[in-house]
C-alpha positions in Angstrom: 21.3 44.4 -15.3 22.7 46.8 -12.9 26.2 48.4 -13.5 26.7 48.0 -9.9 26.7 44.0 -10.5 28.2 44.5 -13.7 30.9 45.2 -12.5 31.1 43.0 -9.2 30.7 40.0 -11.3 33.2 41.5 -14.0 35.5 41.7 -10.4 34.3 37.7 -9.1 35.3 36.9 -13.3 38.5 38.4 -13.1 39.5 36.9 -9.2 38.6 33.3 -10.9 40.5 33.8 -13.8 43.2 35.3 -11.5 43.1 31.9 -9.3 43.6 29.4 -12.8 46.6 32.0 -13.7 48.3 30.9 -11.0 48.7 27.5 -11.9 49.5 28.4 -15.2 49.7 25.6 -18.3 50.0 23.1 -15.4 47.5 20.4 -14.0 46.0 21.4 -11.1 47.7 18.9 -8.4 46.8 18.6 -4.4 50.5 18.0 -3.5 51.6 21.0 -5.3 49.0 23.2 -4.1 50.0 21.8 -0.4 53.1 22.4 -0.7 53.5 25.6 -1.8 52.5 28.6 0.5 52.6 31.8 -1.5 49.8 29.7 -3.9 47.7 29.2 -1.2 47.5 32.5 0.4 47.1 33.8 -3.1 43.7 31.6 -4.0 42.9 32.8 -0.4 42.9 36.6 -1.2 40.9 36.3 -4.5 38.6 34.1 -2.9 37.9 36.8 -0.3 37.9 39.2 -3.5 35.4 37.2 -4.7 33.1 36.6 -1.3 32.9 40.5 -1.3 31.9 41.0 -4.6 29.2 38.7 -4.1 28.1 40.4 -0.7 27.8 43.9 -2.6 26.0 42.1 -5.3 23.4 40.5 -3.2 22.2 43.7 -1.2 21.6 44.8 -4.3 20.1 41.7 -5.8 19.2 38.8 -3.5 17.4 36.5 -6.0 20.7 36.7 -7.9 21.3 33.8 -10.4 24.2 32.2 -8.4 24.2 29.3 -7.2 25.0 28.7 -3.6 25.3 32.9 -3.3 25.5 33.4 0.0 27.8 30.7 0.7 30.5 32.5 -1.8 30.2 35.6 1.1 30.2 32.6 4.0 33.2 30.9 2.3 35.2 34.5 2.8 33.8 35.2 6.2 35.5 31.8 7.0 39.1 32.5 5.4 38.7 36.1 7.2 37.8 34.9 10.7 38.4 31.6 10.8 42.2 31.8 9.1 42.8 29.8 12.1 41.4 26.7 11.2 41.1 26.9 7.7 42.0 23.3 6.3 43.8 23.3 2.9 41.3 20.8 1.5 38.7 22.8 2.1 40.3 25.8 -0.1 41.4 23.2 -2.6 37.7 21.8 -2.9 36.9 25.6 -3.5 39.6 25.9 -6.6 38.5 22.5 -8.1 34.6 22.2 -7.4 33.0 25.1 -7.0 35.0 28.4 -9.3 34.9 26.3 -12.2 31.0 26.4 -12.0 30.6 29.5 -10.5 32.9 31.0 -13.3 30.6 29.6 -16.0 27.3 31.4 -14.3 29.0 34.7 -13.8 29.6 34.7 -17.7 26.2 33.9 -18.6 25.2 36.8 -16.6 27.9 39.3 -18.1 26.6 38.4 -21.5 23.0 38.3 -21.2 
């Protein structure tokens, strides 16, 4: 593979793992995550990290093995320009449904 998208999914790895920091030895609660501000704008800033990476990694690749690809760029095009109307449980959804998964396919692609 490319050391380009090495190192753009090394970036989206790190930006996940960045995200699960944040809530530390804790469970991951809604009410928590609501209520607390600098939490939010933080998943918001590696989730743009992350929508970036994946927009350098697909004019590079296209037929890259990620699922839902070009809705990771979509997903920071929304938090970017739509920061008006971003709805918490849409960025909460993100943190619980969709890194989880999208952390386990980046690492099969680092290490194969």
């Amino acid at each position: 593979m490319d050391d380009i998208i090495m190192k753009h999914l090394q970036d989206i790895l790190t930006a996940i793992e960045e995200v699960e920091s944040f809530f530390g030895s804790n469970p991951k609660l809604y009410d928590d995550f609501y209520s607390n501000l600098c939490l939010r704008r933080a998943v918001e800033r590696n989730i743009e990290i992350i929508g970036e990476a994946m927009n350098r990694i697909l004019k590079v690749d296209k037929d890259i093995a990620i699922t839902n690809s070009r809705k990771i760029v979509d997903a920071r095009n929304y938090i970017i320009h739509g920061y008006d109307s971003l709805s918490v449980d849409v960025l909460w959804s993100m943190v619980i449904n969709h890194l989880p998964k999208l952390r386990n396919e980046v690492i099969l692609l680092l290490n194969s």
